[in-house]
ZALUM-182425 format. One record per residue (C-alpha): residue in three letters; x, y, z. Coordinates in steps of 0.2 Angstrom, whole numbers, plus 5000, padded with zeros to 4 digits. Example, Ala and Ser with C-alpha at 12.3 -4.5 7.8 and 13.67 -1.06 7.14 Angstrom:
BEGIN
ala506249785039/ser506849955036/
//
This chain:
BEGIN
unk557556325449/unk557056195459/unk557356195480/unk558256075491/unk557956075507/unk559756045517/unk560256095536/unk561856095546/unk562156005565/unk563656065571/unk564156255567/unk565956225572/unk567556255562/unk566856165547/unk564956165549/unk565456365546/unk566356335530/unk564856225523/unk563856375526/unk564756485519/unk565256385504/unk563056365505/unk562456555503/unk564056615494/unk564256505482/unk562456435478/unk562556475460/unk564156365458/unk563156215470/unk561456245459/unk562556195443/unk563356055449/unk561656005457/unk560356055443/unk559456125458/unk559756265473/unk560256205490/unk559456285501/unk560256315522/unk558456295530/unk559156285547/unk560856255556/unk561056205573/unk562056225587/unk562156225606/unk562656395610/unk561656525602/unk562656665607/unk564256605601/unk565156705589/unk565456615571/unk566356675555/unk564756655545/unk563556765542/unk561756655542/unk560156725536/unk558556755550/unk557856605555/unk559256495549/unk560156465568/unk559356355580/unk559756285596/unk558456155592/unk558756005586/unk556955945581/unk556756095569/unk557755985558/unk556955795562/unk555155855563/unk555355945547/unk554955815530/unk555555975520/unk557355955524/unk557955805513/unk559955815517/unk560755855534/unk562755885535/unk563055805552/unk564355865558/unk564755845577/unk566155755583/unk566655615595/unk565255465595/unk564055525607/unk562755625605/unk563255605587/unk562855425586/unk560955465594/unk560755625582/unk561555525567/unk560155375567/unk558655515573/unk558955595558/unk558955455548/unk557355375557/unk556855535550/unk556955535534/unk558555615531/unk559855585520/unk561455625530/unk563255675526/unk564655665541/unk566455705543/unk566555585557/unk567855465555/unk567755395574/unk566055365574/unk565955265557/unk567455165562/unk566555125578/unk564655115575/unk564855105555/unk563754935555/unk562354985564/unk562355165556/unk562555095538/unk561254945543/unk559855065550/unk559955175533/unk559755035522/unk558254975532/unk557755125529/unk558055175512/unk558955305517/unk560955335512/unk562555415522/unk563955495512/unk565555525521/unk566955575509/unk567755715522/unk568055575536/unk569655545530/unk570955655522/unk569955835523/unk569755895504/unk570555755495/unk569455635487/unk569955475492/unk568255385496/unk567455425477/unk569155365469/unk569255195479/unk567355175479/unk566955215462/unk568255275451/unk569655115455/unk568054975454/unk568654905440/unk570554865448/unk570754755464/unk571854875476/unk573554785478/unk574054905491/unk573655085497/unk575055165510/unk574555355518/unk574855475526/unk573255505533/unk573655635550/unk574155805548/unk574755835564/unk575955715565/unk576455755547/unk576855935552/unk577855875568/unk578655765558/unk579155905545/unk579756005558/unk581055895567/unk581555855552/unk581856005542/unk582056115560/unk583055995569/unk582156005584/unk581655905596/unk579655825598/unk578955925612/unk579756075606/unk578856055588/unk576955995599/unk576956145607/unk577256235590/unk576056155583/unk574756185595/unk575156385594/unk574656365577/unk573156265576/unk573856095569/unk573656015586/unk572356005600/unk572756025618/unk572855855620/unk573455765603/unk573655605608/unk572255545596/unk573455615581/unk575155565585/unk575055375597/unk574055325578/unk572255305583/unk571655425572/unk572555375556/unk572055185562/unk569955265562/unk570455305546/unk571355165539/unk570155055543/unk568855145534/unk569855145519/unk570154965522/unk568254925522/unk568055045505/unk569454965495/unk569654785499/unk568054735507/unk568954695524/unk567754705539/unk568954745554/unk568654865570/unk569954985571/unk570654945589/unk571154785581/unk572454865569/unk574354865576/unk574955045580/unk576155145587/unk576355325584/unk577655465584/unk577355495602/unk579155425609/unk580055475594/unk581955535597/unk582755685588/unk584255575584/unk583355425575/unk582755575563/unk584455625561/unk585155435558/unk583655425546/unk584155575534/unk586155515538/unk585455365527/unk584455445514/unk582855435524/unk581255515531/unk580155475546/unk578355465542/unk576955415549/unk576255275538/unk574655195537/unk574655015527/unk573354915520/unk574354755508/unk573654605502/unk575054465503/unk574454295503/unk573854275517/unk572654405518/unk572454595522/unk573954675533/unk573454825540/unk574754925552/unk575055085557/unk576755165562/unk578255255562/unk579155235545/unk580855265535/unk580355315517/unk581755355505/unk581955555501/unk581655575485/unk580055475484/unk578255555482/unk577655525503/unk579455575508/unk579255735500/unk577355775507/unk577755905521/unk576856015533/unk575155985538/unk574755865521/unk573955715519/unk574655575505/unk573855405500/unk574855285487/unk573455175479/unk574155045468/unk572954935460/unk573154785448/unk572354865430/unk572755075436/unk574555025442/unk575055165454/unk574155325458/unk574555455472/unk573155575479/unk573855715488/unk573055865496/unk572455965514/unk571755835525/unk571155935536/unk570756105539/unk568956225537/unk568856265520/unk569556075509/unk568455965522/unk566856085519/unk567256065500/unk567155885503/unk565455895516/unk564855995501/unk565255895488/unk564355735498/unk562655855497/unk562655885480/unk562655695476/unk561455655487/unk560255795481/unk560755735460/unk560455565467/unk562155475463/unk562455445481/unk560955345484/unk561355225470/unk563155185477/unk562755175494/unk561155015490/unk562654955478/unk564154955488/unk563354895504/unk564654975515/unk564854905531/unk563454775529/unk563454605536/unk564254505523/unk565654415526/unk567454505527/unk567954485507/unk569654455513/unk570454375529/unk571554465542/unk573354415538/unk574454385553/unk575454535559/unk576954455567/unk577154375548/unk577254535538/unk578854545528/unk579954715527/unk581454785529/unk581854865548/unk582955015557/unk583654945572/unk584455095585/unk585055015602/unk586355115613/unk587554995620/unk589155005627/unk590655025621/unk591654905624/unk592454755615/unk591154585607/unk589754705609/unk589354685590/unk589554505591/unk588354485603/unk586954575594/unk587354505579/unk587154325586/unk585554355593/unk584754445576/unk585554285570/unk584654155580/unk583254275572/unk583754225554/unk583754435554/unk585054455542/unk586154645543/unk585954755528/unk587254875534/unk587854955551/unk588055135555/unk588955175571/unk589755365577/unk591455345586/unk591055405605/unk591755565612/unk592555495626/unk593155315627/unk592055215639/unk590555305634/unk588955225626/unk588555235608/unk587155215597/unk587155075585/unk586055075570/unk585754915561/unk584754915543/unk584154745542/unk583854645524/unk581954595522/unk581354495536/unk579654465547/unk578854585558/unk578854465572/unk580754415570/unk581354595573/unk580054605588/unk580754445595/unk582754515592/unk582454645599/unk581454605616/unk583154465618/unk584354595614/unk583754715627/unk584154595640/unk585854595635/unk586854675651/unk587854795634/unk586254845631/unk585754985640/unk583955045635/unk582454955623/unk583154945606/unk581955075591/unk581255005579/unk580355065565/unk579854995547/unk580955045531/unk579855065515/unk581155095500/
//
């Protein structure tokens, strides 16, 4: 059968499970493929590092030009992370020759034009389906499979770390740094997670996804966030009180005016298919105007789906599907954004409100005057009776459907009310 030449860069975590998905399972690869693909060399920095694959002599190589100098070698699995030297090695190799496949969602968030430009001067194509949500297949649904629909809306779950936090405080009852330090013990969480859980990560991703399924051309330090980081044990209680679950939601919705694009804590009703996604899962709602709605659900992370993703990427490049895409999509090129940026502060929802206030007489009628100088009209009111009198109390307030902008505003004025004792919560509801 014929040979394709392919290396790995970057024998981490998943570089190992593309190997071993490689040499164990080539006869499954070389059906799919028509043709064998063939591990000619992996490199790494550390030699003498210990790896869960077992690579064949001559394979491992702690240099990198083994693999650029090399015209045999026709696909490369890139997969180092952060943007530098990743950037460097990603256009060396295609300067090279080399189609590539990365799992990198930072770097093509950051340097996705000058990446994508410089493969298409060169004739070369990246494939990237593992960048976001590990094994699931999102980017071949919205890139090709959904291109006969406009996408309406598409609303995900998109970090797995914060999911399983969120899982836990929920179903645990326990408090945020309790369930971090859980879910560092057990792998779902680096040392430092702030990346997953203040919403940069599922913002890398969203705005990848944005770019893919409605041609909008927008860096992803330009996309509101805020992430689980300050979450409070009791607004997960008050949440499920109400029929409720907290997740961390990443939106992309065409309204009139445009794209909006956010990424934040949310209150999705139990019962409903992103409610119900637990543990370290990943979720997307795609909705689009011919389909209607579809939900894609899997691992989004983790050695083995994201490998099957890096994998899958190589096996399209070597039939030679991938190359057809990529010259037709033109992914990040530099036309024009398809769609403009809608303004945030104009997005319409429905918002949770929690201030603690004290309780004492008129307090309600002052909040309730300045929501209504707002035009934020009350959906209902939730309030426990204190244990003591003279306490203060946490007062929970559902609003109707108003903007994003008029909630931030009520709630800057009414934490300058004297009754008001710390900065009101506030978190989207998605019914």
């Amino acid at each position: 059968m014929e040979k394709t030449k392919v290396a790995i860069i970057g024998l981490g975590t998943v570089g190992s499970g593309v190997a071993r998905l490689l040499l164990d399972f080539g006869d499954r690869t070389a059906r799919h493929a028509g043709r064998t693909l063939w591990l000619e060399k992996a490199v790494v920095r550390d030699l003498e590092k210990t790896r869960d694959c077992d690579l064949p002599a001559g394979v491992l190589t702690g240099n990198i030009d083994e693999v650029i100098d090399d015209p045999e070698i026709r696909v490369v699995a890139q997969l180092i992370g952060g943007l530098e030297p990743a950037r460097t090695v990603m256009l060396r190799l295609l300067e090279s020759g080399k189609d590539v496949v990365t799992a990198n969602k930072a770097l093509l968030a950051e340097h996705g034009p000058e990446i994508f430009d410089r493969a298409r001067d060169l004739g070369r194509c990246v494939a990237f389906e593992a960048s976001v949500a590990g094994g699931i297949p999102i980017i071949a649904n919205i890139g090709q499979c959904l291109s006969a629909n406009q996408l309406l809306s598409l609303q995900g779950i998109l970090n797995g770390t914060s999911n399983f936090i969120l899982s836990k405080m929920h179903e645990e009852g326990a408090a945020y740094q309790a369930v971090v330090a859980e879910a560092q013990r057990l792998g779902y969480a680096e040392a430092d997670p702030a990346m997953d859980v203040d919403g940069t990560d599922a913002a890398q991703k969203l705005a990848i996804l944005a770019h893919l399924g409605f041609g909008a051309r927008v860096n992803w330090d330009e996309i509101p966030r805020s992430g689980i980081d300050s979450l409070d044990i009791i607004d997960v209680r008050f949440a499920e009180e109400m029929g409720y679950r907290i997740k961390l939601l990443a939106v992309a919705q065409l309204v009139d005016e445009g794209i909006e694009l956010h990424v934040s804590p949310t209150l999705v009703r139990t019962g409903g298919p992103l409610a119900e996604v637990g543990g370290p899962y990943n979720a997307i709602r795609v909705v689009g105007d011919a389909v209607g709605e579809l939900l894609f659900y899997g691992p989004g992370a983790g050695q083995m789906p994201t490998a099957s993703a890096v994998v899958a990427d190589m096996i399209d490049i070597a039939v030679g599907r991938c190359p057809i895409t990529f010259r037709t999509l033109e992914l990040w090129s530099n036309r024009a954004s398809r769609v403009a940026r809608a303004d945030y502060h104009s997005a319409r929802g429905r918002f949770y409100l929690r201030l603690t206030v004290d309780d004492s007489p008129g307090v309600l009628a002052q909040i309730t005057q300045v929501l209504g100088e707002q035009s934020v009209s009350i959906a209902s009111v939730l309030q426990h009776e204190p244990n003591e009198a003279g306490d203060s109390i946490s007062l929970v307030i559902m609003t109707h459907k108003t903007t994003e902008g008029a909630a931030s505003e009520a709630c800057d004025k009414m934490s300058k009310l004297a009754c008001v004792q710390a900065t009101p919560v506030r978190m989207w509801v998605r019914d």
